[in-house]
ROMARNU-937815 format. One line per 10 residues: number of its first residue (from 1); their letters; for each residue x, y, z of N, C-alpha, C. Coordinates in pm, whole numbers, always signed. Atoms other than C-alpha are relative to their C-alpha. Example, Ala and Ser with C-alpha at 12.3 -4.5 7.8 and 13.67 -1.06 7.14 Angstrom:
BEGIN
1	AS	+89 -119 +0 +1230 -450 +780 +90 +120 +0 | -82 -119 -6 +1367 -106 +714 -77 +109 +73
This chain:
BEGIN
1	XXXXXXXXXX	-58 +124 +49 -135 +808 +3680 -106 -99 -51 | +84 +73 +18 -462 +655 +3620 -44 -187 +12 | +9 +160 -73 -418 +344 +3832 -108 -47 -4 | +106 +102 -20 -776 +290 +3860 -39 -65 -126 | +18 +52 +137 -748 +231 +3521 +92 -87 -102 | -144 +134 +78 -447 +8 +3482 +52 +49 -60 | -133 -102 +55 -210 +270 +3371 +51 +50 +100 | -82 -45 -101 +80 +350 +3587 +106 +98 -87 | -106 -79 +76 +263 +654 +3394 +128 +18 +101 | -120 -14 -119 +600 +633 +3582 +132 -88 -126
11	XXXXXXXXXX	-116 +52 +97 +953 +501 +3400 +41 -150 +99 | -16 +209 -32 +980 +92 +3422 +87 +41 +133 | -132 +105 -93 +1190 -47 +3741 -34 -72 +113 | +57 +195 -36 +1168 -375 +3846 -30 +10 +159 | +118 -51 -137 +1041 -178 +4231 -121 -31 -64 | +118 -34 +53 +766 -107 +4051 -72 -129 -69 | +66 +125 +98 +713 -432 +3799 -68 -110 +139 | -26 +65 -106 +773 -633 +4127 -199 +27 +114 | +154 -43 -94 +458 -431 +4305 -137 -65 -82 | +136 +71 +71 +222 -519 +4009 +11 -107 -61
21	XXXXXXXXXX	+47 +134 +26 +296 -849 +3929 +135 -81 +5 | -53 +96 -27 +591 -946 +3929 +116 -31 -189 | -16 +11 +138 +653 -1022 +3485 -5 +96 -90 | +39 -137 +111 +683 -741 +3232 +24 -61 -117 | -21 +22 +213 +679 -779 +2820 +1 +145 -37 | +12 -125 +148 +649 -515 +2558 -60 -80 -62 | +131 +103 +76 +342 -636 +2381 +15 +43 -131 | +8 -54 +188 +432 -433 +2057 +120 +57 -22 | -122 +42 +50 +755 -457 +1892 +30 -11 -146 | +4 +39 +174 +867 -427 +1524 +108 -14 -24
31	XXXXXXXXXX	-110 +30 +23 +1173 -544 +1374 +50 +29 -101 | -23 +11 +161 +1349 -543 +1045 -37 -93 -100 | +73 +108 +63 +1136 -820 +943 -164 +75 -59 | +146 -86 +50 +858 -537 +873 +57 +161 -32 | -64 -129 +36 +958 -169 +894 +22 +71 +115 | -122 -52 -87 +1198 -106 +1166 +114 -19 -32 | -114 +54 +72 +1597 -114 +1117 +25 -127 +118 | -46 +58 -151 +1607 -316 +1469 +31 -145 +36 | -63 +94 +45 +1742 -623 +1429 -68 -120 +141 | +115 +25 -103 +1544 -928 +1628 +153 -51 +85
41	XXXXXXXXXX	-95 +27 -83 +1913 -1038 +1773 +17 +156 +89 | -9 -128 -77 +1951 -706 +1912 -114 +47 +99 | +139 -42 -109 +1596 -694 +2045 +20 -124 +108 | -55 +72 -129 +1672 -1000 +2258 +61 +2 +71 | -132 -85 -92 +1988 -905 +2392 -54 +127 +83 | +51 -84 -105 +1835 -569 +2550 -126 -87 +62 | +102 +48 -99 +1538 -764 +2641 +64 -67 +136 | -79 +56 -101 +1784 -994 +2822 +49 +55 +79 | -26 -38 -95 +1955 -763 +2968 -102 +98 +106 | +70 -81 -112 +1653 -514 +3115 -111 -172 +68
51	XXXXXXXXXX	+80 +118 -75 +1478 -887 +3217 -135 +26 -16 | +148 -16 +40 +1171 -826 +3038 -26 -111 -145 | +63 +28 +58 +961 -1047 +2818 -6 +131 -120 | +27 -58 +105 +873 -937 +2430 -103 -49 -117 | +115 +75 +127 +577 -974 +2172 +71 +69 -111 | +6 -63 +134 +710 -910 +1811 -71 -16 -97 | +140 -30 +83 +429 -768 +1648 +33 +72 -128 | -77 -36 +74 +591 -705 +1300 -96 +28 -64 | +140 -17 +128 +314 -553 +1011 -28 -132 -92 | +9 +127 +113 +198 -910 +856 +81 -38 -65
61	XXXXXXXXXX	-85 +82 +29 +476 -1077 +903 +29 -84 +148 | -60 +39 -151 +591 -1324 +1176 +155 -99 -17 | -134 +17 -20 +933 -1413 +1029 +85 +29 +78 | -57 -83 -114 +1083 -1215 +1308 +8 -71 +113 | +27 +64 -81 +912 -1394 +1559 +67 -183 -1 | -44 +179 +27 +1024 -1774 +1394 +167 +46 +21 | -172 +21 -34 +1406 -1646 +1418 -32 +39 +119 | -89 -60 -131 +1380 -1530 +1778 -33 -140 +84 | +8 +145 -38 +1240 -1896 +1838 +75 -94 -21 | -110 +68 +55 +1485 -2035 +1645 +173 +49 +83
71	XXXXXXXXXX	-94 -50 -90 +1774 -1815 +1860 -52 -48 +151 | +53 +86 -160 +1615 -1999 +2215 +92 +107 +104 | -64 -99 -57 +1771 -1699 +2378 +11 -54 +166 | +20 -40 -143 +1601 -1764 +2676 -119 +71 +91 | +60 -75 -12 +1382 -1470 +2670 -150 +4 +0 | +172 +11 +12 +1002 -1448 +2732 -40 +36 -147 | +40 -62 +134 +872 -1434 +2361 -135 -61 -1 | +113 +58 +16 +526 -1433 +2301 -93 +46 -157 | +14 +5 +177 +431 -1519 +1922 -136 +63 -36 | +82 -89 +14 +255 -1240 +1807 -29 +88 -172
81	XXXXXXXXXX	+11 -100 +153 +173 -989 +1461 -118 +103 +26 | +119 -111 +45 -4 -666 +1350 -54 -51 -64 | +73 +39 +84 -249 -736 +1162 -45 +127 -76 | +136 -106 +46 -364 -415 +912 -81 -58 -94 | +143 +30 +48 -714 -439 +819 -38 +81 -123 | +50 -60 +112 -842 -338 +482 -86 +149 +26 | +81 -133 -63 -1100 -81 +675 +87 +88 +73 | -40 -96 -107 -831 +87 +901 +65 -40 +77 | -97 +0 -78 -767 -53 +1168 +123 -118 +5 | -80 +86 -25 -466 -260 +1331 -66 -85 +98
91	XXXXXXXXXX	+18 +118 -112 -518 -546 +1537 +129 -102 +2 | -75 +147 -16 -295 -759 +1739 -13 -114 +38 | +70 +149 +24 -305 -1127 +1726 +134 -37 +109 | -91 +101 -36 -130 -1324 +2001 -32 -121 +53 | -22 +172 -37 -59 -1697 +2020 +16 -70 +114 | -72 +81 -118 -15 -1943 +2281 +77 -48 -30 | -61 +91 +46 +152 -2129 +2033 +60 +44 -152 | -97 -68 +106 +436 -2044 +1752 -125 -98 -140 | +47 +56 +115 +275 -2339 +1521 -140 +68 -28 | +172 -88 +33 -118 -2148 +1534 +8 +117 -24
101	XXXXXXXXXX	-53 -111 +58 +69 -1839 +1466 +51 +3 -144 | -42 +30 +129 +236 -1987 +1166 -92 -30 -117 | +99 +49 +80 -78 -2154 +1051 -86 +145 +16 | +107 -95 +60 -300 -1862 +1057 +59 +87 -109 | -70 -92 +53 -46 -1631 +889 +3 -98 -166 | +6 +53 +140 -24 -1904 +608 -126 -9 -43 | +106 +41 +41 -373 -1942 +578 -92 +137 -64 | +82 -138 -18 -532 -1572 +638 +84 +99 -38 | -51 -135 +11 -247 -1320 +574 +36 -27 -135 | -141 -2 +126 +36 -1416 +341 -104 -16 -138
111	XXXXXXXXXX	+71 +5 +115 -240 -1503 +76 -77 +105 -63 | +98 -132 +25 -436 -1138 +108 +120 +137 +32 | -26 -99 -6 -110 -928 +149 +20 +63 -115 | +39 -90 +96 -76 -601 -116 +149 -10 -40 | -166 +5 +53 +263 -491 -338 +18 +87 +165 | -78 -49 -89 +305 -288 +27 -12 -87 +107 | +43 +129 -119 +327 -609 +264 -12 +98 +118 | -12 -31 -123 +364 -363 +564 -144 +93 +15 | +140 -76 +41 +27 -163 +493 -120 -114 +11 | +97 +100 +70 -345 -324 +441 +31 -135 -61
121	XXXXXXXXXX	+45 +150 +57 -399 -691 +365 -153 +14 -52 | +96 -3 +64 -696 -752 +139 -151 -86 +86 | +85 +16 -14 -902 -813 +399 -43 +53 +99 | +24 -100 -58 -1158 -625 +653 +32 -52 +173 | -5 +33 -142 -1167 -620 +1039 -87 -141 +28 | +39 +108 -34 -1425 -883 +1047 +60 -82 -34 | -34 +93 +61 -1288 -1102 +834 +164 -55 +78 | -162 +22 -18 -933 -1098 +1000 -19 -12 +168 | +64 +86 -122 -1143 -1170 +1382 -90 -118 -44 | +102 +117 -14 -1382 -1401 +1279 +105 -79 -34
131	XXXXXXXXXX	-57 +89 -17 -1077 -1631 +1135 +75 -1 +133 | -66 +6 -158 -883 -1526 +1457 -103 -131 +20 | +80 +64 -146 -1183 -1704 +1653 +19 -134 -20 | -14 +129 -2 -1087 -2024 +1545 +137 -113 +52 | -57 +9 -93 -791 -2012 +1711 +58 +25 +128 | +6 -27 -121 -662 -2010 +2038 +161 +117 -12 | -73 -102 +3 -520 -1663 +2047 -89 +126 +94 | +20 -98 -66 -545 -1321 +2248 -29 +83 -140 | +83 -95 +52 -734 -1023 +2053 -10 +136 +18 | -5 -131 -93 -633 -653 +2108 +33 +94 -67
141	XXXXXXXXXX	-7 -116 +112 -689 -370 +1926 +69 +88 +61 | -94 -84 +78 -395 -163 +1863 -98 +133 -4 | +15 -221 -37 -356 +251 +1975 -148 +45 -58 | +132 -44 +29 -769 +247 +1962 -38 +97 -50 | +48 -153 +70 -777 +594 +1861 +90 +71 -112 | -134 -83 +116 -479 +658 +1651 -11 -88 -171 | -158 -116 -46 -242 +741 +1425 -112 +110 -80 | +25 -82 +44 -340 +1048 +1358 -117 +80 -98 | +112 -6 +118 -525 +1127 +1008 -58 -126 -57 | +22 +138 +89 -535 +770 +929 -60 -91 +90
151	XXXXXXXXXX	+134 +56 -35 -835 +558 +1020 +130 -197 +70 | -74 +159 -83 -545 +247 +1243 -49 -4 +127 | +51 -25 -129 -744 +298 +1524 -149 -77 +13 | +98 +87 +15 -1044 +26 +1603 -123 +115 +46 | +97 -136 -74 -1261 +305 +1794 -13 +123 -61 | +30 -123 +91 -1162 +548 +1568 -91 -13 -95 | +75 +57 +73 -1292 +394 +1330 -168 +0 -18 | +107 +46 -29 -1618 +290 +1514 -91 +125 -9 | +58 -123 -34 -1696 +659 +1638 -2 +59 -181 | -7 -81 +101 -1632 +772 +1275 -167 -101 -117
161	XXXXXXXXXX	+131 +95 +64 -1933 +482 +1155 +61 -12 -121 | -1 +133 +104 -1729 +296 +906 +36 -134 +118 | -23 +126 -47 -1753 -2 +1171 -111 -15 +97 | +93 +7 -119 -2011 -121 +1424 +89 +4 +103 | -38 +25 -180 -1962 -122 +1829 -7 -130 -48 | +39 +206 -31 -2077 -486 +1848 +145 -44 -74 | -58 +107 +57 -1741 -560 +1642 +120 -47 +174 | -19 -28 -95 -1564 -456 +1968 -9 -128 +99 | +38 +118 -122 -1711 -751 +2203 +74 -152 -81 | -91 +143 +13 -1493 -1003 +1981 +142 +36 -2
171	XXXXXXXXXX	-170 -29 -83 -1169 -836 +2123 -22 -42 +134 | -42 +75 -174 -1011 -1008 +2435 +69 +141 +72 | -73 -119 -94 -814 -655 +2502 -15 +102 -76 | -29 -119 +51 -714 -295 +2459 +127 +8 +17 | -161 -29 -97 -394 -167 +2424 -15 +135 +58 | +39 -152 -118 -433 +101 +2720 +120 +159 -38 | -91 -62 -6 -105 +255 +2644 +109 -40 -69 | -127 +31 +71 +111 +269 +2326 +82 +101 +14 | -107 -69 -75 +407 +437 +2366 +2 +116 -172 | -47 -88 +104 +365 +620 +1997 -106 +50 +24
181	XXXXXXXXXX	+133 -42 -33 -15 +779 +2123 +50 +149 +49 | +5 -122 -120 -97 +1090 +2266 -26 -10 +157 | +44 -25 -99 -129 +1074 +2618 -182 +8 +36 | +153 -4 -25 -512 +1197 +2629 -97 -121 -121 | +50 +153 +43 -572 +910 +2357 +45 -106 +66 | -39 +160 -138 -434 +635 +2584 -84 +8 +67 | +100 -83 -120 -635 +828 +2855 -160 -131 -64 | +104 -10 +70 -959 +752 +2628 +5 -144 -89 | -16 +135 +30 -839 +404 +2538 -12 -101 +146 | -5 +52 -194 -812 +313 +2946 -160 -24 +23
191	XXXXXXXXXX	+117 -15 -29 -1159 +425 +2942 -93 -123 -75 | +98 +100 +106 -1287 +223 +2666 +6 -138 +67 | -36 +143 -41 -1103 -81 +2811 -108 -55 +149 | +126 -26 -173 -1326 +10 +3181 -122 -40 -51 | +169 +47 +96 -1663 +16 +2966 -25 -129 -30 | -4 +198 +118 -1598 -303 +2786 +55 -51 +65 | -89 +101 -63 -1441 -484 +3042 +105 -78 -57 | -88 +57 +73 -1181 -562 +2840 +169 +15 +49 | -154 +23 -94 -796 -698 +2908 +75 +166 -40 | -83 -118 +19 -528 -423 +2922 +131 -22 -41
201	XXXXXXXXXX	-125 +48 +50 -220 -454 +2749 +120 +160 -50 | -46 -59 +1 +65 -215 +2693 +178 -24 -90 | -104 +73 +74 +333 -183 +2465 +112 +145 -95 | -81 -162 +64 +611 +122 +2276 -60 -13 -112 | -2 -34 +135 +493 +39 +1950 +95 +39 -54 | -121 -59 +73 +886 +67 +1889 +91 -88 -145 | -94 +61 +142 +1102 +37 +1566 +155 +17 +17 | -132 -19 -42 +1414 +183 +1758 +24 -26 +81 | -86 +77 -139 +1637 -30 +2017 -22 +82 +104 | +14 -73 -169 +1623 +240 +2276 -160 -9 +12
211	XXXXXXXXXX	+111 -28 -71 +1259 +250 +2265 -70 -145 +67 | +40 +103 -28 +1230 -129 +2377 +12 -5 +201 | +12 -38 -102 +1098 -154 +2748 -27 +143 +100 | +39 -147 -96 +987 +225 +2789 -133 -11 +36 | +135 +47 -3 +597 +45 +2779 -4 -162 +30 | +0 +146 +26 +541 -249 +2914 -166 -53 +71 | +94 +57 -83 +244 -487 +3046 +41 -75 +75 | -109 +28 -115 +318 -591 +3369 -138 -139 +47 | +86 +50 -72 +120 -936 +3547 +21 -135 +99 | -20 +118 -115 +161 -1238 +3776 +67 -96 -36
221	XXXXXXXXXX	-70 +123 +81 +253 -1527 +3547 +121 +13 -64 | -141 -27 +49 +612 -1566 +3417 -9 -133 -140 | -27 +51 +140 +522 -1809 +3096 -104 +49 -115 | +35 -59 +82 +346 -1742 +2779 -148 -22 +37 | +138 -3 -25 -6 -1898 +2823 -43 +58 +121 | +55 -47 -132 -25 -1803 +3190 -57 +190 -29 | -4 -109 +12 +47 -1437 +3099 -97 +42 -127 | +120 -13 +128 -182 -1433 +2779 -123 -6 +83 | +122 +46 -94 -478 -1584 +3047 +43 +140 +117 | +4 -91 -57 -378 -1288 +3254 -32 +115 -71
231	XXXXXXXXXX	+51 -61 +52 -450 -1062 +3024 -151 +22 -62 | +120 +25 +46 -783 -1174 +2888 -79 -24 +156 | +82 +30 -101 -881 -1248 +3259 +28 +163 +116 | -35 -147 -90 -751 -839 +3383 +57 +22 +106 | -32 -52 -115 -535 -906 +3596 +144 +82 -61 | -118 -84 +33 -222 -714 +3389 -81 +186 +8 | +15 -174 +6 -183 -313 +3395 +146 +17 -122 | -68 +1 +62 +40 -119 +3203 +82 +153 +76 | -87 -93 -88 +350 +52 +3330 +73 +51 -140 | -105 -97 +166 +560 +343 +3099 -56 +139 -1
241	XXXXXXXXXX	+56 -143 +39 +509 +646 +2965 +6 +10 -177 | +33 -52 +100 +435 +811 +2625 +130 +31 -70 | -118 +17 +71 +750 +858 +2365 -56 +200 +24 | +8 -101 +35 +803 +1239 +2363 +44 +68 -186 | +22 -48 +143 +759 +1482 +2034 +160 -43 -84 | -136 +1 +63 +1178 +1461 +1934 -27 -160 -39 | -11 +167 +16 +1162 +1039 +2007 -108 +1 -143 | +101 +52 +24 +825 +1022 +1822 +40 +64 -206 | -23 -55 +161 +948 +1257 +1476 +122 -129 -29 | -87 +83 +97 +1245 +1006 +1464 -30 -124 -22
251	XXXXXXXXXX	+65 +96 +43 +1056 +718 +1464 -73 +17 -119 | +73 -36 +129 +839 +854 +1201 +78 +39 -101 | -69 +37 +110 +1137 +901 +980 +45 -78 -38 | -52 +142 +48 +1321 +575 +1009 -152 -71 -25 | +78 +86 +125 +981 +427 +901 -31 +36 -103 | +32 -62 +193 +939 +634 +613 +74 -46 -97 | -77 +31 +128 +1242 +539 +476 -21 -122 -22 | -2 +87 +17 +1160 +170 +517 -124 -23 -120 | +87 +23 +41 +828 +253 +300 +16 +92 -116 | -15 -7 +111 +1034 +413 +9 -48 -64 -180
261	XXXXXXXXXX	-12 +102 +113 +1064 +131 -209 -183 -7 -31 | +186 +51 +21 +633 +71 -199 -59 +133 -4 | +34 -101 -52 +609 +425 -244 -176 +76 -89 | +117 -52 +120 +288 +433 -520 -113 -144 +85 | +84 +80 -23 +145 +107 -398 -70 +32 +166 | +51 -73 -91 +126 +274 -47 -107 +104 -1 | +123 -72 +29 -38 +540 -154 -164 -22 -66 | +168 +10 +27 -311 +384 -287 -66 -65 +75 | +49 +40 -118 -362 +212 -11 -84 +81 +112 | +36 -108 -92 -376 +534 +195 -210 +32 -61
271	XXXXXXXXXX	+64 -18 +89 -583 +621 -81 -196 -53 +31 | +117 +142 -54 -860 +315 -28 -23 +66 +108 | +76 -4 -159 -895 +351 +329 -59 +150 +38 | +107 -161 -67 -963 +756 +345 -101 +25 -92 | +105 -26 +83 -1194 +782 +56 -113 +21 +64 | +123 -100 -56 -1448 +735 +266 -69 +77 +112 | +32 -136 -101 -1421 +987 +500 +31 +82 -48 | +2 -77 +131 -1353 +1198 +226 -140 +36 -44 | +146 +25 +45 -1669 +1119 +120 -112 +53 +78 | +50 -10 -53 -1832 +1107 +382 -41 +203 +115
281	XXXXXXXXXX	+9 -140 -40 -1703 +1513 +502 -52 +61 -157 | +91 -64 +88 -1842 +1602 +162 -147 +26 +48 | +145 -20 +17 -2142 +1514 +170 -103 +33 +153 | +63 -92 -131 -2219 +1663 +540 +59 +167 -21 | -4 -129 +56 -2097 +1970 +377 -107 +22 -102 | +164 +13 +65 -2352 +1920 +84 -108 +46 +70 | +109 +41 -92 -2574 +1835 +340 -41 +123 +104 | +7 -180 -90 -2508 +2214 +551 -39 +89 -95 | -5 -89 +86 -2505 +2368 +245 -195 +52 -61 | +128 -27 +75 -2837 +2302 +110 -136 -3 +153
291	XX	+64 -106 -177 -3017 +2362 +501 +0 +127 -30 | +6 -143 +37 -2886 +2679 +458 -62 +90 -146
């Protein structure tokens, strides 16, 4: 279960939330305000009823987040966004405060997003922490090692040397455990978070209603800043488990279809960001070739 590492693989219930702190969220959340069909009235309502807190972390957007503020449900919401980075990866950005959420997004996103708003913004990892640092927000790089072939992973990234380590020490967290990962990458994200003393945060990374509350971060405080300061100060873990292969293909179709319509401007996006590791497996082939 890798408790010593602030991962409790086990299925949520409020025994369990109750033992480690007491407060649960879902730190990563997407709506139909980005590219899920999941409607943010519908994500409150189950939140309400399993009694869990929610960050909606929508792809560079936080319209989502201003209607679920604007619906006063009730519900723990803590004003949040993906951020993708021109280099790769994702990063999430969360607020203490809806208005420093609003203002960065007008200042830093909405002005650098592409024809595929849910993809890359036109600008890199530094550039999209160093304005972070000027406000008072949490810092937490997003499924460190993932997705897959595509460079959304901050560590992936790093290990692959299009990024320094040192960018690393201006994140406040990791997310230990997204719920769309592999298992032995979470594993290897837990670890990273141990090394770097860094917060732990946990979250489904879901676009479909059932997958809300199968990941959560669990910690002491029951309002937004308390529980943000619990995270950056380690005292949250993360309770859940991993989406299995069936859950995880149908997630990956309902977002495909949402990324029809942007279906050329996506690709060149893709495009941009692998080139150069493209590049870069050339020319260490080159580079074997002429050794031999």
């Amino acid at each position: 279960m890798n408790r010593e590492r602030g991962i409790y693989r086990e299925q949520p219930t409020w025994k369990r939330i109750d033992q480690l702190g007491g407060t649960a969220v879902d730190m990563h959340f997407h709506t139909n305000h980005s590219d899920s069909p999941t409607t943010v009235k519908r994500v409150l309502s189950r939140a309400h009823k399993l009694g869990i807190g929610v960050s909606i972390t929508d792809h560079n957007s936080i319209s989502g987040v201003e209607e679920a503020y604007e619906r006063n449900t009730g519900v723990m919401t803590i004003p949040g966004m993906e951020v993708s980075a021109a280099d790769g990866p994702h990063i999430l950005l969360y607020f203490y405060d809806l208005k420093d959420l609003q203002d960065y997004y007008r200042l830093h996103v909405r002005p650098f997003k592409g024809k595929s708003p849910y993809l890359a913004i036109d600008l890199d990892s530094w550039d999209i922490i160093g304005r972070a640092a000027e406000y008072s927000c949490v810092k937490v790089a997003a499924h460190p090692y993932g997705y897959l072939l595509f460079n959304k992973g901050l560590q992936k990234c790093i290990e692959a040397h299009y990024l320094e380590q040192e960018i690393l020490e201006l994140f406040d967290g990791v997310e230990v455990l997204s719920g769309g990962m592999a298992k032995s990458l979470n594993d290897k994200a837990a670890v990273l978070a141990e090394r770097f003393s860094k917060g732990r945060t946990g979250g489904t990374d879901g676009h479909l209603l059932a997958d809300l509350g199968q990941v959560l971060t669990v910690g002491p405080s029951n309002d937004v800043e308390g529980f943000l300061e619990d995270v950056v100060e380690r005292r949250t873990t993360a309770l859940g488990r991993e989406k299995n292969i069936l859950q995880k293909g149908l997630m990956g179709t309902v977002i495909t279809t949402k990324y029809f319509r942007y279906t050329i401007p996506s690709l060149r996006v893709h495009y941009k960001q692998n080139a150069p590791r493209v590049r870069r497996y050339m020319d260490r082939l080159t580079s074997s070739r002429k050794k031999h």
